[in-house]
C-alpha positions, 0 to 999 in steps of 0.5 A: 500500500503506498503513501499518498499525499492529501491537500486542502484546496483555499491558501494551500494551493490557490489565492483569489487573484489580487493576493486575497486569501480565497474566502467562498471562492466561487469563480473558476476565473478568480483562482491564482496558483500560490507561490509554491504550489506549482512546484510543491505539486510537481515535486511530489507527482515526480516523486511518485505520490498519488495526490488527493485534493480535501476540501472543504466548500461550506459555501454550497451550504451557505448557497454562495455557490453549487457544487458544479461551481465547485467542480469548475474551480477544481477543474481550474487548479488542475489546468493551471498546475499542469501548464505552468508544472508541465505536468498530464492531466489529472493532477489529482488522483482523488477529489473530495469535496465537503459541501455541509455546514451547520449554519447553512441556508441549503437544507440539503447540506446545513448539517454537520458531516463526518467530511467536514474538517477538522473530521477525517472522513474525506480522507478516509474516504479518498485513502480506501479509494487509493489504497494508501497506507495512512500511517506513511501518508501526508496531510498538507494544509493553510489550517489547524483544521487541516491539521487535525483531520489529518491526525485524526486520519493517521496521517503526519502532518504539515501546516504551511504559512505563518497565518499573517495574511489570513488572519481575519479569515481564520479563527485559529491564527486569530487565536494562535494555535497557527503559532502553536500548532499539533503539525509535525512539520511547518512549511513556508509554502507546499514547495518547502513541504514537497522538500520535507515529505522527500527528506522524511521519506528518504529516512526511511 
């Protein structure tokens, strides 16, 4: 069973264009690569990790967009990183979506749901589908929440970002927890935490 690498989608990999963090990004045409990015996932792909993208869209439940808008955005972060990494499609081997939110306007989804992070279910889910080995595998993500879905999963761990420029949209720098988080590794940017998985890898 081989180790698969799990990403978070808004401030790991994407930005809106214009240097924002994402927020409900729902327009495939807003979506920038972050610095990094680009790099991270094309040293990871060479290195011969199945790549997962996790991510949570509580935005569907909030009716800010649907999940077709979802899958648009998606579609988007694959093109630019094949172009820009020169690399096949499909980036991603496996996507999940969550689209629940306890405090949605879309009765469909306003509830809570074993995938929403800090849960582990899209990982879970995603991991039987790639047959991966938990305990080998990575959770990469801009988020605590992240963190925590992948700890609860098996998986180590990686925060990237310091959480300067996404204060006011996440609780948790707000908080702190950024600065004193439960990731077995900090990273600048998915280009330092492609960098960290290969070296842990290399020790075997």
């Amino acid at each position: 069973m081989p180790p698969a690498i799990f990403l978070d989608r808004d401030d790991t990999l994407i930005r809106r264009k214009g240097g924002l963090p994402t927020g409900d990004l729902g327009d495939p045409d807003l979506v920038e690569l972050l610095p990094g990015a680009a790099e991270g996932v094309a040293t990871l792909k060479y290195a011969g990790f199945p790549l997962a993208m996790v991510t949570n869209q509580g935005g569907v439940a909030r009716g800010k967009y649907t999940l077709d808008t979802v899958a648009a955005v998606n579609a988007r972060v694959e093109q630019l990183l094949a172009d820009i990494a020169r690399l096949p499609l499909p980036i991603f081997s496996a996507i999940r979506v969550c689209p629940y939110h306890p405090q949605g306007v879309v009765p469909e989804y306003t509830r809570e749901h074993p995938w929403r992070k800090p849960q582990p279910g899209m990982i879970l889910d995603a991991a039987r589908e790639l047959h991966a080995d938990l305990a080998r595998s990575w959770m990469i993500g801009d988020a605590e929440r992240d963190v925590e879905a992948g700890i609860a999963a098996g998986c180590r761990t990686i925060l990237v970002g310091d959480g300067s420029a996404f204060a006011t949209y996440h609780a948790e720098f707000q908080a702190g927890a950024a600065r004193n988080t439960k990731a077995s590794f900090r990273a600048a940017n998915l280009a330092e935490a492609a960098a960290i998985v290969l070296r842990e890898r290399a020790k075997g």
